[in-house]
N, CA, C and O atoms as a Tripos MOL2 file, in Angstrom:
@<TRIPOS>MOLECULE
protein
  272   271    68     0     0
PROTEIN
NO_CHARGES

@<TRIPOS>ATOM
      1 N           8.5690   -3.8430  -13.7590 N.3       1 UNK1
      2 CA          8.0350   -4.1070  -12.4430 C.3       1 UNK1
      3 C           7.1530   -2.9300  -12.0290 C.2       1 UNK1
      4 O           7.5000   -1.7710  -12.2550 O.2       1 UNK1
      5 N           6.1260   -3.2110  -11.4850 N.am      2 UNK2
      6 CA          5.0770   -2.1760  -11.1170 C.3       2 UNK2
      7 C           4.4270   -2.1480   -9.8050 C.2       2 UNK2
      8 O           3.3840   -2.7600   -9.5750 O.2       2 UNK2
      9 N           4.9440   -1.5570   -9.0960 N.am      3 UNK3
     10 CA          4.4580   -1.5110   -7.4420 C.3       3 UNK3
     11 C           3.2710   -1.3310   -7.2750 C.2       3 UNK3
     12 O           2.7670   -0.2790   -7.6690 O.2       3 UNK3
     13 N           2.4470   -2.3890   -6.5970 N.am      4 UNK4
     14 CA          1.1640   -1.6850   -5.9970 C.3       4 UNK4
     15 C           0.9390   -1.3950   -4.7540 C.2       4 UNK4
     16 O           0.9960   -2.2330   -3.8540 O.2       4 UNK4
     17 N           0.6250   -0.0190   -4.5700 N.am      5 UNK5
     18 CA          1.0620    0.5360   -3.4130 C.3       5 UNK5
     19 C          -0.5780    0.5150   -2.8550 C.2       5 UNK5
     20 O          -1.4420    0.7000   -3.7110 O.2       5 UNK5
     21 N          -0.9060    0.3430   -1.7600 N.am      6 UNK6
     22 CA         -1.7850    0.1840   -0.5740 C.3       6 UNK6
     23 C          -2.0210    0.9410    0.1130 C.2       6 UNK6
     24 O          -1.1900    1.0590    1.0150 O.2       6 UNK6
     25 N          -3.0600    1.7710    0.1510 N.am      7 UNK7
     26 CA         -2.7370    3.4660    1.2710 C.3       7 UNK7
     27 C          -4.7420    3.8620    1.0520 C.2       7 UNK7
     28 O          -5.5890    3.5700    0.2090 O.2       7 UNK7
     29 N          -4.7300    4.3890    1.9190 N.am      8 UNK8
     30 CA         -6.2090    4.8470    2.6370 C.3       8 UNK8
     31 C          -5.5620    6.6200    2.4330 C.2       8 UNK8
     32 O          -4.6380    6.9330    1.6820 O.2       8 UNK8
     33 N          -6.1370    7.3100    3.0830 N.am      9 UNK9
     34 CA         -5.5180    9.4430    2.5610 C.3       9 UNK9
     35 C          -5.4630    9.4590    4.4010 C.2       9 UNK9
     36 O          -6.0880   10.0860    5.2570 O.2       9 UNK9
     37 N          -4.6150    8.6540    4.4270 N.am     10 UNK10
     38 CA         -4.0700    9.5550    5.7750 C.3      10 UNK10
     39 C          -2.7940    9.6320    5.3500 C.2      10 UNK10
     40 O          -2.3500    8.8200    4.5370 O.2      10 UNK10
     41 N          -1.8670   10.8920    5.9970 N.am     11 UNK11
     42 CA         -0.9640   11.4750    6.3300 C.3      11 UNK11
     43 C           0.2010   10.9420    5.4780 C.2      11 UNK11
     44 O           0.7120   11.4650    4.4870 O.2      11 UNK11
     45 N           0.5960    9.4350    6.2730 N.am     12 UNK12
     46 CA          1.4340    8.9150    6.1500 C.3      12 UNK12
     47 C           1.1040    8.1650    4.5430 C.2      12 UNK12
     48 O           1.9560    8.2590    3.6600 O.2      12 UNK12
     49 N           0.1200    7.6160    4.3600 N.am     13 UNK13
     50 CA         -0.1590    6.8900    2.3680 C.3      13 UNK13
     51 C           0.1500    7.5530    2.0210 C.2      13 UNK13
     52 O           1.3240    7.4270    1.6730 O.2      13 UNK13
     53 N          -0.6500    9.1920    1.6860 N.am     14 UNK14
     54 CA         -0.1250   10.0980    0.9430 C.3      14 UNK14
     55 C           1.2920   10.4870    0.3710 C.2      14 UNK14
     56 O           1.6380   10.9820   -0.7020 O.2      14 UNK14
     57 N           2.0700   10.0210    1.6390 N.am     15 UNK15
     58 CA          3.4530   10.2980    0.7700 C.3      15 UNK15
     59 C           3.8260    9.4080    0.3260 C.2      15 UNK15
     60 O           4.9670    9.6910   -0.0370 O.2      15 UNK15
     61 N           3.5260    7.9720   -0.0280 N.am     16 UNK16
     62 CA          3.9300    6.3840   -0.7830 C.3      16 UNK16
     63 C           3.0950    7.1320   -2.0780 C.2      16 UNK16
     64 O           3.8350    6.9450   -3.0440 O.2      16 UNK16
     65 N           2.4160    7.5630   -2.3390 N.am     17 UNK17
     66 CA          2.6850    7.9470   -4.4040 C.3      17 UNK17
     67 C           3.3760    9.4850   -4.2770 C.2      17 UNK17
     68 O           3.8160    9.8320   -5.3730 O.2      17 UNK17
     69 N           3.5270   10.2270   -3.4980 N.am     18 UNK18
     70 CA          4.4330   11.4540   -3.7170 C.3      18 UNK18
     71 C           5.3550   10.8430   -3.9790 C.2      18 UNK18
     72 O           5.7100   10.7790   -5.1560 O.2      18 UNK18
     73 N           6.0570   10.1900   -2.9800 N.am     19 UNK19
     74 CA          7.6290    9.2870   -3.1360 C.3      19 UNK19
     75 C           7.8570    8.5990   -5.0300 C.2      19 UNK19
     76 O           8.6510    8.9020   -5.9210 O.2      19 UNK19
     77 N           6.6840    7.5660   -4.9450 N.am     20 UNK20
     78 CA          6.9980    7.0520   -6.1960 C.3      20 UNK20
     79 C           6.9820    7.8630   -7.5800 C.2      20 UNK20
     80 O           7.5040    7.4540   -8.6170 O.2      20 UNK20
     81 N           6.2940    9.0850   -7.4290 N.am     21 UNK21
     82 CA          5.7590    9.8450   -8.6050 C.3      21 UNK21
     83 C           7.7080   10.6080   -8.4780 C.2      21 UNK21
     84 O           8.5510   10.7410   -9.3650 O.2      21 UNK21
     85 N           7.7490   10.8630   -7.3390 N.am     22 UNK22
     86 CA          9.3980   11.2520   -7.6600 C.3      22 UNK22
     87 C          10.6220   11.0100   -7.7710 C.2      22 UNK22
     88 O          11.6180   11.7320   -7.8210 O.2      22 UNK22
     89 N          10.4110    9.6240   -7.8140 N.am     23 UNK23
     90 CA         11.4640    8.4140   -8.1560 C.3      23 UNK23
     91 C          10.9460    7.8530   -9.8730 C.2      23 UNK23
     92 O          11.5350    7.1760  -10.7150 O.2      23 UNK23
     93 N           9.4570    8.5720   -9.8540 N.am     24 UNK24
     94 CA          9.5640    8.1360  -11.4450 C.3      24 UNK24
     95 C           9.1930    6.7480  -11.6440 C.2      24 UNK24
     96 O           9.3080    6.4160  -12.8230 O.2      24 UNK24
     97 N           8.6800    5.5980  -10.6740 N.am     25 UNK25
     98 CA          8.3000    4.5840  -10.4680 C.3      25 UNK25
     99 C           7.1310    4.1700  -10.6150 C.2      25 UNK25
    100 O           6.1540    4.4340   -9.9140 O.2      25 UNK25
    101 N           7.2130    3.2910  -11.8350 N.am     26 UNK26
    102 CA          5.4650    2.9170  -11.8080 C.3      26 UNK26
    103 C           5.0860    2.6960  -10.9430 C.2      26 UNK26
    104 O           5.8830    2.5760  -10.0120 O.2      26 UNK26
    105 N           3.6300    2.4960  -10.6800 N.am     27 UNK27
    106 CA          3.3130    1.9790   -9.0820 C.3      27 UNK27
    107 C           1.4300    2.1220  -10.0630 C.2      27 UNK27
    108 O           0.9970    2.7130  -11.0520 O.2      27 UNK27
    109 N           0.8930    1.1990   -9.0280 N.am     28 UNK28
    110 CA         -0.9340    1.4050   -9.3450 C.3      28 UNK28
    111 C          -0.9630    1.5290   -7.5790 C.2      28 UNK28
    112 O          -0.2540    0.9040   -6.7900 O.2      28 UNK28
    113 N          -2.2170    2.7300   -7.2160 N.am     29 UNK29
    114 CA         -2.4670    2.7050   -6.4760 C.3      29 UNK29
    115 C          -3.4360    2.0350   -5.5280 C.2      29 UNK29
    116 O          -4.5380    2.3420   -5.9820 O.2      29 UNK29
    117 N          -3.6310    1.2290   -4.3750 N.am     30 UNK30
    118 CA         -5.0170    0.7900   -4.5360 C.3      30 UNK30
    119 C          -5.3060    1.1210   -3.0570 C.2      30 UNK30
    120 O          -4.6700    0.9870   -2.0120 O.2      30 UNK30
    121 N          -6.3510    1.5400   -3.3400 N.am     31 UNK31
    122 CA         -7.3640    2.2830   -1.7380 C.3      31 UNK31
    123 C          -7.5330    1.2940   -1.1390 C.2      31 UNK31
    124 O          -7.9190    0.2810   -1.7210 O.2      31 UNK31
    125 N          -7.3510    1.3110   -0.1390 N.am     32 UNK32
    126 CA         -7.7830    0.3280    1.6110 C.3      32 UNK32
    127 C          -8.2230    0.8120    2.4430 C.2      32 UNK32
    128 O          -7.4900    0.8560    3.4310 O.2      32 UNK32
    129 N         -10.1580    1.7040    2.6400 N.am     33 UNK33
    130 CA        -10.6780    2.0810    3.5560 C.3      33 UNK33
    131 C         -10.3500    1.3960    5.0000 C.2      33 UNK33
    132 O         -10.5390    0.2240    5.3270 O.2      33 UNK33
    133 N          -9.8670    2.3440    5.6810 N.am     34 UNK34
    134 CA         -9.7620    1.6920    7.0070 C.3      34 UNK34
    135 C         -10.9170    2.3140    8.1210 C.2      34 UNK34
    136 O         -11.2210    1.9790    9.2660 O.2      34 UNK34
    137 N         -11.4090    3.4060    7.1850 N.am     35 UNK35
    138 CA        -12.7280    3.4530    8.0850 C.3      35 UNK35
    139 C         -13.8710    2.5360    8.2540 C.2      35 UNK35
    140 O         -14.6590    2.4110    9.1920 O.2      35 UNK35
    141 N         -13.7780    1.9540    7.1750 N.am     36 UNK36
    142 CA        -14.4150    0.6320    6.4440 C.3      36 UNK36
    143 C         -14.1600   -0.5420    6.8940 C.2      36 UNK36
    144 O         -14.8100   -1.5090    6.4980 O.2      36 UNK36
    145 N         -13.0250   -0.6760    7.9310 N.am     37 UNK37
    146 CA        -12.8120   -1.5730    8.3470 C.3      37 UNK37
    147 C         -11.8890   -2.3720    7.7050 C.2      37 UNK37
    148 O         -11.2490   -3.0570    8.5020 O.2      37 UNK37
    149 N         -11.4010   -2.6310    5.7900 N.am     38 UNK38
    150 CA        -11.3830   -2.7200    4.8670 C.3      38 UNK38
    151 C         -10.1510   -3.5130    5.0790 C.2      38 UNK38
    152 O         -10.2370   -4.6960    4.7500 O.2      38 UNK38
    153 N          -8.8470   -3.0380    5.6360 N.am     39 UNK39
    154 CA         -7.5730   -4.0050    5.8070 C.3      39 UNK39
    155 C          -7.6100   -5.0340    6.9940 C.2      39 UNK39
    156 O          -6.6330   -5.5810    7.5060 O.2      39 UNK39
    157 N          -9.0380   -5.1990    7.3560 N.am     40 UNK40
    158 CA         -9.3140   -6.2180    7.9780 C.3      40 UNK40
    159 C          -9.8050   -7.9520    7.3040 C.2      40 UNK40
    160 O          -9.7660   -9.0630    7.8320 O.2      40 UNK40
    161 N         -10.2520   -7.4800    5.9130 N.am     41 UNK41
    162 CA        -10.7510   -8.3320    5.3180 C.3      41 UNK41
    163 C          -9.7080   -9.3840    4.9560 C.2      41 UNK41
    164 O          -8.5250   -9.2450    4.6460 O.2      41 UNK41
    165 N         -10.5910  -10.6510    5.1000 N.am     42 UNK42
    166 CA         -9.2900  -11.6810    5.0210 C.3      42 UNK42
    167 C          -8.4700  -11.6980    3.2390 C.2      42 UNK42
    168 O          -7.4280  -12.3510    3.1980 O.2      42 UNK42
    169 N          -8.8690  -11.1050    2.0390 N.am     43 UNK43
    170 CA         -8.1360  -10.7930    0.8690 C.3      43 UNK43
    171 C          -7.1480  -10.2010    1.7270 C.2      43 UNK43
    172 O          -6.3380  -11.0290    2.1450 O.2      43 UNK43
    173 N          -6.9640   -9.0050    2.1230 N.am     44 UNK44
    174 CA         -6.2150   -7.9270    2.1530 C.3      44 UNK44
    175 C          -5.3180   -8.5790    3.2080 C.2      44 UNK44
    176 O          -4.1300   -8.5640    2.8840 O.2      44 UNK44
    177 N          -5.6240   -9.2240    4.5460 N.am     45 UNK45
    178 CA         -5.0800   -9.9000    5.4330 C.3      45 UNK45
    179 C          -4.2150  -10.9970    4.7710 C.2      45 UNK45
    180 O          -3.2180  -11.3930    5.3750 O.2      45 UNK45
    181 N          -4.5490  -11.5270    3.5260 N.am     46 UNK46
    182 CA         -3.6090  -12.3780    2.8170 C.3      46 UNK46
    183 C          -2.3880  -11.9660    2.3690 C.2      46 UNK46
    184 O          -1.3910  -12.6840    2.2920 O.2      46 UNK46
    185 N          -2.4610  -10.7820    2.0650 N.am     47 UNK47
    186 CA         -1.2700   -9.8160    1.3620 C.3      47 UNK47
    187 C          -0.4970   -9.0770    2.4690 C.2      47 UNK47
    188 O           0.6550   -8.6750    2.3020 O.2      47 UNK47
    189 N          -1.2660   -8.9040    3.7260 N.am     48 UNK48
    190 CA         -0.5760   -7.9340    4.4280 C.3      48 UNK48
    191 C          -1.2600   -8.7680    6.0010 C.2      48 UNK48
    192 O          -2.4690   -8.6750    6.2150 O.2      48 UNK48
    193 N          -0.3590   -9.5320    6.9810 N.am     49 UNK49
    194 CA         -1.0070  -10.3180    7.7930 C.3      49 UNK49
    195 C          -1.3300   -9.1930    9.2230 C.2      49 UNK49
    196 O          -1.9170   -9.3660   10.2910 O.2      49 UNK49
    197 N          -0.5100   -7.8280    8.5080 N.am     50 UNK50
    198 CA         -0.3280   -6.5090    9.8780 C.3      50 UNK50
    199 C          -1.8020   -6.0700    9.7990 C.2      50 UNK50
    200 O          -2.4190   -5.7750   10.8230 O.2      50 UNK50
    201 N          -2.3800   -6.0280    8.5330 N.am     51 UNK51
    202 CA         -3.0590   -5.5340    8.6620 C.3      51 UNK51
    203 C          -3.2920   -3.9760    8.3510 C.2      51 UNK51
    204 O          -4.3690   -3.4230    8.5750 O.2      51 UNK51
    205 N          -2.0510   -3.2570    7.7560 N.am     52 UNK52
    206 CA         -1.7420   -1.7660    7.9330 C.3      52 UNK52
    207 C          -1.6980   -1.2590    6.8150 C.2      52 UNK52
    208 O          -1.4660   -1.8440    5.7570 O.2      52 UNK52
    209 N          -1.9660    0.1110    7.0150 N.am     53 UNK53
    210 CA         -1.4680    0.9610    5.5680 C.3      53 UNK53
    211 C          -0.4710    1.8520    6.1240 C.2      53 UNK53
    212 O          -0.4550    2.2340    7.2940 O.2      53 UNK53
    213 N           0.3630    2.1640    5.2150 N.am     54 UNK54
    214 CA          0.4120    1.6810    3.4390 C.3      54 UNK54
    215 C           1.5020    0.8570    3.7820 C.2      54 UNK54
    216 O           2.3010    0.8650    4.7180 O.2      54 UNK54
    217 N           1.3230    0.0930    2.7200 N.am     55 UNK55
    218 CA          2.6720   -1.1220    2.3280 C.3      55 UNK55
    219 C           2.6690   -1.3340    0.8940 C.2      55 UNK55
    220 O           1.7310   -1.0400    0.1520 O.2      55 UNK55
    221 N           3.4100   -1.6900    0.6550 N.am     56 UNK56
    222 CA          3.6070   -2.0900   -1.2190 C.3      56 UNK56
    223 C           3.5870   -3.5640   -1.3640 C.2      56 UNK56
    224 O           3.6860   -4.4010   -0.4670 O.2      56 UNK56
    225 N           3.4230   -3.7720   -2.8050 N.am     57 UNK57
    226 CA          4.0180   -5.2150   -3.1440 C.3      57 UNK57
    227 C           4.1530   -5.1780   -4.6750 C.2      57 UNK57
    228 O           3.3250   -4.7650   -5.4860 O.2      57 UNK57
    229 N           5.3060   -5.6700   -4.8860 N.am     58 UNK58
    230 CA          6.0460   -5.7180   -6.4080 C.3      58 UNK58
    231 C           5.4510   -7.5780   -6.9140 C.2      58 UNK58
    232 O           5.0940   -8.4790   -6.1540 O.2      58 UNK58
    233 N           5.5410   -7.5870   -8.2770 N.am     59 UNK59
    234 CA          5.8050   -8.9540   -8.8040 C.3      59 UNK59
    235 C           7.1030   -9.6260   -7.7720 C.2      59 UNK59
    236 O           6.8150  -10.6760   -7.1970 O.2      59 UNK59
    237 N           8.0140   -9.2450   -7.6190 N.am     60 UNK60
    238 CA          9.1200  -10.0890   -7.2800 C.3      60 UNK60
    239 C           9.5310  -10.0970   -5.8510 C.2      60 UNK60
    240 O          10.6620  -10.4940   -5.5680 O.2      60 UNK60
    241 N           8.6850   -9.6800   -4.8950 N.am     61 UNK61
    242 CA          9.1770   -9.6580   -3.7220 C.3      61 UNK61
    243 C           8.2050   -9.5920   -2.3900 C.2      61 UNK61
    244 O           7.1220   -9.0170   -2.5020 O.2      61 UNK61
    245 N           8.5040  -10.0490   -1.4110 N.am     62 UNK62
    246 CA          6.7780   -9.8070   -0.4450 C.3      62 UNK62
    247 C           6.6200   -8.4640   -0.2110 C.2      62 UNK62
    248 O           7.3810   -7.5220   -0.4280 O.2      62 UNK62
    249 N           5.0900   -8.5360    0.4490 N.am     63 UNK63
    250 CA          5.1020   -6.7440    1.5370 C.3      63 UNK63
    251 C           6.2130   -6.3650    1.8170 C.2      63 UNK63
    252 O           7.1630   -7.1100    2.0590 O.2      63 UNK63
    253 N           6.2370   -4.5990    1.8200 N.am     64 UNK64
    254 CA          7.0790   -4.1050    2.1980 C.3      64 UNK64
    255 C           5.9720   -3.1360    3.0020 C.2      64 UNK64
    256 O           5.1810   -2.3540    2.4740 O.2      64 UNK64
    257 N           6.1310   -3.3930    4.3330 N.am     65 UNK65
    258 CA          5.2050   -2.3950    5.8140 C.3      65 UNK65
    259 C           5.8050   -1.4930    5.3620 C.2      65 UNK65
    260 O           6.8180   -1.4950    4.6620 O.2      65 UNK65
    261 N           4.8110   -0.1560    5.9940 N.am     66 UNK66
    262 CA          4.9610    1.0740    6.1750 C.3      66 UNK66
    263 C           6.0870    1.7430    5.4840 C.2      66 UNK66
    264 O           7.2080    1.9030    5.9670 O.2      66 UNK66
    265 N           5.6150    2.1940    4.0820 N.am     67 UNK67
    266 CA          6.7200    2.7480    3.5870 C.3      67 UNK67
    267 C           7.2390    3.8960    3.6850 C.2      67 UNK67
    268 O           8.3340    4.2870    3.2810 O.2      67 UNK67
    269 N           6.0070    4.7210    4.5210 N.am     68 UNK68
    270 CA          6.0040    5.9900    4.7470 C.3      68 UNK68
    271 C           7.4150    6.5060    6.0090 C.2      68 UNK68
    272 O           7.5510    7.6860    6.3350 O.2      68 UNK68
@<TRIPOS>BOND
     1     1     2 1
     2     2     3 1
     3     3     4 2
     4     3     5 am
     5     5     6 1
     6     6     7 1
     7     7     8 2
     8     7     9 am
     9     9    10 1
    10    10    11 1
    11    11    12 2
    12    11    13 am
    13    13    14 1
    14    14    15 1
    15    15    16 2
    16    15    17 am
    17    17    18 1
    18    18    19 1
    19    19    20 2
    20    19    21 am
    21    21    22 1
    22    22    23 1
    23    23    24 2
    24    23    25 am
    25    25    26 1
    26    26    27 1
    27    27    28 2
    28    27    29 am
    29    29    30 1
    30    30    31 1
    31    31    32 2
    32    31    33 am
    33    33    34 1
    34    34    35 1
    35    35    36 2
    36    35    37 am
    37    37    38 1
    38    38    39 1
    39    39    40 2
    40    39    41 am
    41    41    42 1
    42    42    43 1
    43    43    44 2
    44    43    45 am
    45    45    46 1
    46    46    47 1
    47    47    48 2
    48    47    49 am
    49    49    50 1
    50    50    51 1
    51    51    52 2
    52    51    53 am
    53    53    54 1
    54    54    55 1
    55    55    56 2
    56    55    57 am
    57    57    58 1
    58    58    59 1
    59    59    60 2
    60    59    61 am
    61    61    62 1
    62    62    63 1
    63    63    64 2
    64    63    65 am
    65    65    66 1
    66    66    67 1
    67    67    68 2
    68    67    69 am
    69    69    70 1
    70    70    71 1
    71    71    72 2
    72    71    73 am
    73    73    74 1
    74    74    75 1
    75    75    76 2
    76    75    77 am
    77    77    78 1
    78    78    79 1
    79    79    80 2
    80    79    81 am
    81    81    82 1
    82    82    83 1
    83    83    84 2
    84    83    85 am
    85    85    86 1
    86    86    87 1
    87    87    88 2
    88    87    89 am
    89    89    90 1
    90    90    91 1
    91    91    92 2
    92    91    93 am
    93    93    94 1
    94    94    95 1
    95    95    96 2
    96    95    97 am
    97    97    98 1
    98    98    99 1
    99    99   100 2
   100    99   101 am
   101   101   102 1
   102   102   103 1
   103   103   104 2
   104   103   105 am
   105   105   106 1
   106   106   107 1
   107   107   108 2
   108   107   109 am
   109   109   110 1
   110   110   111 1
   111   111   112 2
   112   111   113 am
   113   113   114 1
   114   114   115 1
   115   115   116 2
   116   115   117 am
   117   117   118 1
   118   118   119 1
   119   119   120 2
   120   119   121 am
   121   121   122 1
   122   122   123 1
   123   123   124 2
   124   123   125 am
   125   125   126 1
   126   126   127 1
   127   127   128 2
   128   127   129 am
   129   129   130 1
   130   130   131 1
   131   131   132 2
   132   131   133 am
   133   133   134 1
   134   134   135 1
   135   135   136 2
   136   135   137 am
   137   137   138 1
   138   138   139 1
   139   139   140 2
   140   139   141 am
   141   141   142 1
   142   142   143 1
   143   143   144 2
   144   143   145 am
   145   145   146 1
   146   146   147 1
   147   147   148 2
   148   147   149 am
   149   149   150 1
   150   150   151 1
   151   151   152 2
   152   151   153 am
   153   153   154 1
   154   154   155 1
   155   155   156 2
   156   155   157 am
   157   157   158 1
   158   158   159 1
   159   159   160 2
   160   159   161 am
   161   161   162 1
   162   162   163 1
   163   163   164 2
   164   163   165 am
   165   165   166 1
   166   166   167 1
   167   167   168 2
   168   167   169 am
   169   169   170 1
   170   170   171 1
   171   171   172 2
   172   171   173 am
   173   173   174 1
   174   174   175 1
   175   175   176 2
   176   175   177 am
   177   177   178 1
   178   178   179 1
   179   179   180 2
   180   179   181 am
   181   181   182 1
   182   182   183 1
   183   183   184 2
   184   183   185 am
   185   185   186 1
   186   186   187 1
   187   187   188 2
   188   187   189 am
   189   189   190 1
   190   190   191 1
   191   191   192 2
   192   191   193 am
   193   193   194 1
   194   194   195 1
   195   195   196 2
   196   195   197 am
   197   197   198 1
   198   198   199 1
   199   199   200 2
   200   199   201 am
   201   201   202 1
   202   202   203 1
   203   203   204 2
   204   203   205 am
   205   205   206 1
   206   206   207 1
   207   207   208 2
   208   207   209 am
   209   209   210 1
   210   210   211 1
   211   211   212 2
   212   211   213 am
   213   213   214 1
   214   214   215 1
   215   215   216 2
   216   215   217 am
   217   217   218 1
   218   218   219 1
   219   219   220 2
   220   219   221 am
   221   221   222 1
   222   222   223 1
   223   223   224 2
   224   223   225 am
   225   225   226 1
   226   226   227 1
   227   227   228 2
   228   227   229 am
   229   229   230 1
   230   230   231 1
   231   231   232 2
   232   231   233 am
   233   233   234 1
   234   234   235 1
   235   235   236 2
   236   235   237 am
   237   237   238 1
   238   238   239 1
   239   239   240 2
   240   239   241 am
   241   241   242 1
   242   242   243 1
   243   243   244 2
   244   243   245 am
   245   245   246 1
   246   246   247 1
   247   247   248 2
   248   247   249 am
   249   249   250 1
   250   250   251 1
   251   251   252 2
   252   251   253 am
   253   253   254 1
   254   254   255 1
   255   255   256 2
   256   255   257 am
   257   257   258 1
   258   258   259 1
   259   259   260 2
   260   259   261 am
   261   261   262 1
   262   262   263 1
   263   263   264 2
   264   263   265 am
   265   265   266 1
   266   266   267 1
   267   267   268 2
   268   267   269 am
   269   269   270 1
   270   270   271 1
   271   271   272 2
@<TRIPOS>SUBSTRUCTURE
     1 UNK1         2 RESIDUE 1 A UNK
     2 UNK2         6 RESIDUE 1 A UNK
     3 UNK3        10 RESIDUE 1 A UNK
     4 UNK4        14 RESIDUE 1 A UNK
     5 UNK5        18 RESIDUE 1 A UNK
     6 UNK6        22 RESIDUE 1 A UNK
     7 UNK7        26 RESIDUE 1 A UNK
     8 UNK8        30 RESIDUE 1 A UNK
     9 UNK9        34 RESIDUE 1 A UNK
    10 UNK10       38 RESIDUE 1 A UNK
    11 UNK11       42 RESIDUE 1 A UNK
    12 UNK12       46 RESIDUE 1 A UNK
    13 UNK13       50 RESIDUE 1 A UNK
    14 UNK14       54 RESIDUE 1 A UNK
    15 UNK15       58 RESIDUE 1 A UNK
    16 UNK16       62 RESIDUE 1 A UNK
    17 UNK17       66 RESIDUE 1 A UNK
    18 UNK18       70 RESIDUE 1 A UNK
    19 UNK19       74 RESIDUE 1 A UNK
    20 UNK20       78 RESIDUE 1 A UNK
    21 UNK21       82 RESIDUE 1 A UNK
    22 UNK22       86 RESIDUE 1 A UNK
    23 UNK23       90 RESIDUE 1 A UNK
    24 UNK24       94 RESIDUE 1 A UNK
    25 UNK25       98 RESIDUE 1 A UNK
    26 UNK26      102 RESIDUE 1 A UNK
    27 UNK27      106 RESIDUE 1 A UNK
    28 UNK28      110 RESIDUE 1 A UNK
    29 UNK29      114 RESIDUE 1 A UNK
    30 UNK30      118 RESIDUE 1 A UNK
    31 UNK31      122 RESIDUE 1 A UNK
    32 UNK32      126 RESIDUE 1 A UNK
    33 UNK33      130 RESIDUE 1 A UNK
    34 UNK34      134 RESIDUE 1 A UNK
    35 UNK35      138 RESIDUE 1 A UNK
    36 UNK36      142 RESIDUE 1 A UNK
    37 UNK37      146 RESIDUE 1 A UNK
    38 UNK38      150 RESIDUE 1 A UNK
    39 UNK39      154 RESIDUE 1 A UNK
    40 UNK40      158 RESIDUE 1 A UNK
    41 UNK41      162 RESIDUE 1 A UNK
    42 UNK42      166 RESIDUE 1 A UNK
    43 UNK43      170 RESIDUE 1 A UNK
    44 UNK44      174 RESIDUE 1 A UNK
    45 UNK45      178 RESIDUE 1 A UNK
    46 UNK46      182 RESIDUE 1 A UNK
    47 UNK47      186 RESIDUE 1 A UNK
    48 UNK48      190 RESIDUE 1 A UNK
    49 UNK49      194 RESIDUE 1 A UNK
    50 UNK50      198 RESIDUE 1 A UNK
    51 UNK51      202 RESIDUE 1 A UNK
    52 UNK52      206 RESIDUE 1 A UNK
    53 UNK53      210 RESIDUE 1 A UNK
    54 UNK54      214 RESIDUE 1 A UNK
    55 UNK55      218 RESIDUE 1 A UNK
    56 UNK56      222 RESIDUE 1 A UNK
    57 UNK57      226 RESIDUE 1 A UNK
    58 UNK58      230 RESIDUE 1 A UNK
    59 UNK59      234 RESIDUE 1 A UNK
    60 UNK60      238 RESIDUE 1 A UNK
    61 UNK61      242 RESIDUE 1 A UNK
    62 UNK62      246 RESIDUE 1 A UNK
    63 UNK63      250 RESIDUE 1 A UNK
    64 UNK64      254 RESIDUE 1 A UNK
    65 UNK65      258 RESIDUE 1 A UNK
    66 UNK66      262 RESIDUE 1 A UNK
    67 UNK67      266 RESIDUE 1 A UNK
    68 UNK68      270 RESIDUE 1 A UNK
């Protein structure tokens, strides 16, 4: 199972791959400019209806908001 974790470099993303890198957890990271407007787009709005970073999502389970 391989988390893909959702995070823009503010504060709070930053620590969703610190966390996973120290749990040793695969994870792919994937950028969501929010200066860009970017977690507004209806893709990203499909996966995440908040709208927010960071959140994850595994093969086997929905969003998980704000993991930070």
């Amino acid at each position: 199972m391989t988390i893909q974790a959702y995070a823009f470099s503010t504060p709070n993303s930053v620590k969703v791959p610190i966390t996973l890198e120290e749990l040793g957890l695969p994870y792919e990271l994937k950028s969501v400019n929010v200066r860009k407007g970017e977690q507004k787009n209806p893709e990203f709005l499909s996966l995440n209806a908040n709208g927010k970073v960071p959140f994850s999502l595994t093969d086997q389970e929905r969003p998980t908001a704000h993991l930070s």
